[in-house]
C-alpha positions in Angstrom: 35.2 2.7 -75.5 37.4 4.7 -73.3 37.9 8.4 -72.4 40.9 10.1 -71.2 40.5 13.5 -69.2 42.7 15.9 -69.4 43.7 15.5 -65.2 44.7 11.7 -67.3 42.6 10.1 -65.5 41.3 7.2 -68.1 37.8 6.1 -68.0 35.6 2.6 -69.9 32.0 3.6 -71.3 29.6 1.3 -70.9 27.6 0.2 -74.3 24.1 1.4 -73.3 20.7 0.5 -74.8 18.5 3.4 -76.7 16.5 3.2 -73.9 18.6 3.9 -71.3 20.0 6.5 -73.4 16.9 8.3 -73.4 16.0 8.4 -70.0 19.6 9.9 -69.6 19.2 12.7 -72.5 15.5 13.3 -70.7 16.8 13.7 -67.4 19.1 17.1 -68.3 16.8 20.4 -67.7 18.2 23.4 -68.8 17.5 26.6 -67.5 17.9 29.1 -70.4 18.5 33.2 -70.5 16.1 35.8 -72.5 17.8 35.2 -75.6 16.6 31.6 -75.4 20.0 30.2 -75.1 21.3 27.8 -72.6 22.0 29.6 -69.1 22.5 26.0 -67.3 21.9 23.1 -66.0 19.3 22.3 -63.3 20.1 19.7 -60.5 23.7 19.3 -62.3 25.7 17.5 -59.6 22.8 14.6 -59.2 22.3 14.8 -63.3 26.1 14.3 -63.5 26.5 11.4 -60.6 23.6 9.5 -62.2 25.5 9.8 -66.2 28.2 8.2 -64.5 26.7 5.3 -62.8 24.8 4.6 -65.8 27.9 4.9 -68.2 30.9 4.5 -66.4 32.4 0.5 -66.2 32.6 -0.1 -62.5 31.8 3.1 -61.2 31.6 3.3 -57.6 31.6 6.5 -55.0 35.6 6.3 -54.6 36.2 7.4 -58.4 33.1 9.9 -58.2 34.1 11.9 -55.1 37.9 11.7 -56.7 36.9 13.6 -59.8 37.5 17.6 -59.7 34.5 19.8 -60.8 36.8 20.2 -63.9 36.9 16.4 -64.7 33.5 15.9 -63.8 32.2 18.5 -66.2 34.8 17.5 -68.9 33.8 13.8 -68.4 29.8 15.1 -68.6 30.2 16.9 -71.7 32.2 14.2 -73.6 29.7 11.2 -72.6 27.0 14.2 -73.8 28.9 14.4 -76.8 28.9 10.3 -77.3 25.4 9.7 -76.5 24.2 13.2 -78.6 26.0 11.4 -81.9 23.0 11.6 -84.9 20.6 13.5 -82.9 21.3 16.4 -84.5 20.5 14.7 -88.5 16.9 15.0 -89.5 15.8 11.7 -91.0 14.7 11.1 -94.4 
């Protein structure tokens, strides 16, 4: 699978096994405001760097430290959005 950002930078997702994907999804804390909605992210720079090792096809520091914040939260949110996919269903 590949993404394209909108900088076009195009980037290969790794296929990852459920349990990696787990320990990914488990490793986001959220901070979240009064109305119990999602005010942030905790530790997001080392949340994001460790999403991309673990999904990114040959992803070394050179293609980290070369993203913008912009792609870097872009790129976050769409492997988010790929890894999320079903979690949402309730099963039967």
């Amino acid at each position: 699978m590949e993404v394209k950002l909108k900088s076009g930078k195009k980037l290969k997702i790794k296929d990852i096994t459920l349990d990696d994907r787990d320990t990914l999804l488990d490793s986001i804390e959220y901070d979240y405001n009064d109305e119990g909605g999602i005010r942030a992210v905790r530790m997001m720079h080392s949340t994001m760097t460790k999403w991309f090792r673990a999904c990114l096809v040959d992803c070394k520091d050179e293609i980290i430290m070369s993203f913008t914040l912009e792609d870097s939260t872009e790129l976050f949110s769409k492997l988010q959005s790929t890894f999320f996919v079903g979690e949402e269903k309730a099963s039967k």
